[in-house]
C-alpha angles and dihedrals in degrees: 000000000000107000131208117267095233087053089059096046081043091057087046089049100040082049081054093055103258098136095192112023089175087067090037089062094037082048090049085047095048103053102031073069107041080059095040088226116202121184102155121130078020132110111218120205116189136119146274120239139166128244125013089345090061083090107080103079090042092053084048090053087034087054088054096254114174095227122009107198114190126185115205126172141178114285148170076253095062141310117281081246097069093036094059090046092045089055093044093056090054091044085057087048098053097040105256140099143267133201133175115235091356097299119175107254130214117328096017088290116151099241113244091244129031114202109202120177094191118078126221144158094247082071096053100046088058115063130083091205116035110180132205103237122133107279102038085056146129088066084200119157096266084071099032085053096060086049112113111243090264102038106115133199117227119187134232088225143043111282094257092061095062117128110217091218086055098062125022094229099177090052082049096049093050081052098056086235114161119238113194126180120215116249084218076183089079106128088226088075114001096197100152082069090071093071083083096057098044091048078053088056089049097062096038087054086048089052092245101142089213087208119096079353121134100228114166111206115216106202139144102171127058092282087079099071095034092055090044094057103043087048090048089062100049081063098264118142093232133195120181123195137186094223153354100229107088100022122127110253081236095067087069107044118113094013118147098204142008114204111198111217115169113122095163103052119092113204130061121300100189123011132051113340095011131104092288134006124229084259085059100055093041085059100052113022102011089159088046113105121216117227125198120211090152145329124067134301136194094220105180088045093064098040089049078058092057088253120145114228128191122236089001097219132152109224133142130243126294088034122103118224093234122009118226084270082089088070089052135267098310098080091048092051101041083049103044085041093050078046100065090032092071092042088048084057098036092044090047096055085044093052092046089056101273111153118239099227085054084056107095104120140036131187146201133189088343101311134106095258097173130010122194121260108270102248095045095070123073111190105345116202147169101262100228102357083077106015081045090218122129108225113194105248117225113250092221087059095047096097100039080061112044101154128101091346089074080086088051096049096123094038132095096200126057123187090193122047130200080212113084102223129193100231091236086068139062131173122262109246 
């Protein structure tokens, strides 16, 4: 019996964990459009990836971009073999076209997506976005030094998240190469509130109930207040604190976890030469599991002290225990998309003469959608609203840029741009 194409994608996808590819490719549609994504006229390079992650070069064909190129490799995740199959049954799914290393496709047609497992600077030189995701990193000089002078890098994660080995910023910042951060706060796609719901997974899977449970969050970042309330309202007494140095033995008498959810701090939390040992913990919560979200923790220590850890894993700092990809595919579409969204708009105002050291903000449908890597600004300002100069405003950057210029429509000056300017620049006009 022949069988359609998109069942047999379907098979591939269902094998890779996506449990309804129908919803995965509704989900891709949806939100493609939510953001109004337009990459046309535009090179995408980003990476392929398998499970949930195999997304992000569909939603850049699905956004209309001239050239996806996507790097894969071999990895503990899955061979470069399955991940290219994996892509190219999405792809299927979704109507376009997949070639390994670029290949021309049927009827001499150029495939929406080339695959290639073999990096190179060509690759490089020619996009016009270049993300930050796992297999295109690292982002080292090397790479940032292919990069043609408007190409701009946006990342897969707010600014604060950013990892130093990952970009080489201070190769970004001599080129002139724009590094924007994405606001995953935007209400179009509101992914940083998952953080609560996927906490929430990490206790159920450590057979911690949440509701009428004692559960002490350690959190110094913005992680912290996002996870409490999302446990508060599953019925959990919460305390959060921003460390363990300094806290009462008795705070944490009785608890039944502590998630650790720190991604900015670098040092040990728990372990040798963090807040509290293994021996600390067994004094004074021995029945308490620790829970890791993120930050490090000394694991065999703990479990030497009797102490029960989930997952369980080694890593070091700046890194998370499970993604988002742990929820399902939503959080990692709405991401990657707001993703490209910020280096669409980021690539549009490059390409129209906007300088890179004036790019520190982009917007979308009045909110902040990407803000620039802190390192890479010198003296941001409000052109106008501080320098108190009207600047004409180009009309082909009018609708990168809606709010608060949609007072402004008929207008041809703005005091207040959407766009954060250094005061030594202006845009040409």
């Amino acid at each position: 019996m022949i069988r359609h194409p998109t069942a047999a994608a379907g098979d591939t996808l269902r094998r890779a964990g996506i449990a309804n590819p129908a919803r995965l490719l509704r989900l891709l549609n949806e939100t493609v459009a939510a953001l109004e994504l337009d990459l046309a006229g535009l090179v995408v390079l980003t990476e392929a990836a398998s499970g949930p992650y195999m997304v992000t070069p569909v939603l850049a064909a699905l956004a209309g971009a001239d050239r996806v190129l996507a790097l894969t490799r071999d990895s503990r995740y899955a061979p470069a073999s399955i991940v290219i199959a994996q892509t190219q049954a999405l792809a299927a799914w979704a109507g376009l076209s997949v070639a390994h290393a670029g290949a021309i496709g049927a009827g001499g047609l150029a495939p929406a997506i080339g695959i290639h497992t073999v990096r190179s600077a060509d690759l490089f030189a020619a996009a016009d976005i270049v993300t930050n995701l796992g297999f295109v990193r690292p982002l080292d000089a090397a790479a940032v030094s292919a990069l043609k002078p408007t190409a701009v890098v946006p990342l897969m994660c707010e600014a604060w998240e950013v990892r130093p080995d990952d970009v080489a910023l201070d190769v970004c910042r001599q080129r002139g190469i724009p590094v924007l951060g994405t606001n995953e706060d935007h209400p179009a796609v509101d992914v940083f509130a998952y953080s609560g719901p996927l906490c929430l997974k990490l206790l159920f899977d450590a057979q911690i109930e949440v509701h009428k449970s004692r559960i002490v969050i350690v959190s110094g970042d913005q992680f912290g207040p996002v996870i409490e309330h999302a446990l508060a309202r599953a019925g959990a007494a919460v305390r959060r604190f921003p460390d363990l140095r300094n806290i009462p033995p008795a705070d944490l008498v009785g608890a039944d976890a502590l998630i650790i959810a720190d991604y900015t701090r670098p040092d040990m939390i728990l372990g040798p030469d963090g807040d509290l040992t293994g021996a600390d913990l067994a004094r004074t919560c021995p029945a308490a599991t620790v829970v890791q979200f993120a930050g490090r923790v000394a694991v065999t220590d703990l479990t030497r002290a009797g102490i029960a850890v989930h997952p369980g894993l080694e890593f070091g700092p700046h890194r998370m225990a499970v993604t988002l990809a742990g929820l399902g595919p939503r959080p990692v579409v709405e991401l990657h998309a707001a993703g490209l969204k910020v280096g669409e708009l980021a690539a549009r105002a490059r390409l129209t003469g906007v300088p890179s050291a004036a790019l520190t903000t982009v917007y979308f449908g009045g909110h902040v959608t990407g803000v620039a890597v802190a390192g890479l600004l010198t003296e941001p300002r409000w052109l106008g609203q501080e320098t108190g100069h009207s600047e004409r405003f180009p009309e082909k950057l009018r609708r990168y840029f809606p709010a608060p210029l949609a007072s402004h429509s008929s207008s041809t000056t703005c005091k207040n741009w959407v766009l954060t300017l250094n005061a030594k620049h202006s845009v040409p006009t």
